[in-house]
N, C-alpha and C positions, 0 to 999 in steps of 0.2 A: 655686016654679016652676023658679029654678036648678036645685034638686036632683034636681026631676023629668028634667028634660031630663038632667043630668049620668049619672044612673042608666042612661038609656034609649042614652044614648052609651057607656058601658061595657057595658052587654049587646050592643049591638052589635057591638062590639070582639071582645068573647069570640065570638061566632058567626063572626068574620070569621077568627079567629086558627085557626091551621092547625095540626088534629089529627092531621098526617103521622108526626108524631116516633115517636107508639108502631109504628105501622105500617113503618117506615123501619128501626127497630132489631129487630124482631120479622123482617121479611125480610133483615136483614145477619145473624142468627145460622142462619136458613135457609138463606142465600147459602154459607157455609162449609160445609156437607154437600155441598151441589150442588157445591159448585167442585171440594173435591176428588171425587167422582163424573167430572167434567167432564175435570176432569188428567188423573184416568189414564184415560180414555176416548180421548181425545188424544194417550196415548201412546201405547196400543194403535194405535189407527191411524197415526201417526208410526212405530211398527216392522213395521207390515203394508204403509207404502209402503216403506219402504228393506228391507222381504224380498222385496218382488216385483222394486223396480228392480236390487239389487244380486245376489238369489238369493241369498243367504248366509241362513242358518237364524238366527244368533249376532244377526244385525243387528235384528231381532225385539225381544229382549231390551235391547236400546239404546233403543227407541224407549216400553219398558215402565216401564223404570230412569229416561229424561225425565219420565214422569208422575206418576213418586211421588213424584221429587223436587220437582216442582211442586206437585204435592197436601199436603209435606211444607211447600217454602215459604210457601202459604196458611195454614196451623192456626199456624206461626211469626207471622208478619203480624197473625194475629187476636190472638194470646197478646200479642204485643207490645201493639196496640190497648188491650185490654181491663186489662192492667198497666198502661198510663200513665193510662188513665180512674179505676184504680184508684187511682194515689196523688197523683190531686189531689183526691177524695174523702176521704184521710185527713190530708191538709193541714186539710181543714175543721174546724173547732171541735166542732163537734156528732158527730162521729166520733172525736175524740181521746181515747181512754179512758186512756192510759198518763199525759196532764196531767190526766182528773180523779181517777187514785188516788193522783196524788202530793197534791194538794191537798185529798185527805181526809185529815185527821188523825186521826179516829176508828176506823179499822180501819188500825193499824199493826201488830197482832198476826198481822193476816192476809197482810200484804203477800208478795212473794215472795221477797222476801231474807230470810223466817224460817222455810221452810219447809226 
């Protein structure tokens, strides 16, 4: 009867436990198309107010150059992201491929300092 009950309390568990994560990372890599779209949209209109208030043609161009640069900082941001997710994953053991060819002995012929 324990185990019954115990069973019936982790299925529940699992029903309870929140399947946001794929849906959360699936819209953050979507999120980075949109934003930069969004930047330089943002900019455009940041140089379509300062040509209207200022009347300068040039000033346009300042307002277009703010949104790529922001469009530029975004993709920076994610790369940064996506590198540090990256090498705590190769910390991990089961991703270490350069400590399990040293610790083959059997294909030393192969290695890369004989090639």
């Amino acid at each position: 009867m324990d185990n019954e009950e115990k069973n019936t309390k982790d299925d529940q568990q699992e029903e309870r436990a929140p399947r946001i994560k794929p849906i959360i990372e699936a819209a953050d890599s979507l999120s980075l198309g949109i934003s930069m779209v969004v930047a330089v949209l943002m900019g455009v209109g940041i140089g379509w107010l300062l040509k209207r208030w200022s009347g300068e043609a040039w000033t346009f161009w300042i307002g277009i150059f703010i949104g790529v640069c922001a469009a530029i900082l975004n993709i920076y941001k994610a790369y940064s992201k996506q590198y540090k997710e990256f090498e705590e994953l190769a910390k991990q053991d089961r991703y270490a491929i350069k400590k399990q060819l040293e610790d083959d002995d059997d294909d030393e012929d192969y290695g890369a300092k004989n090639y």
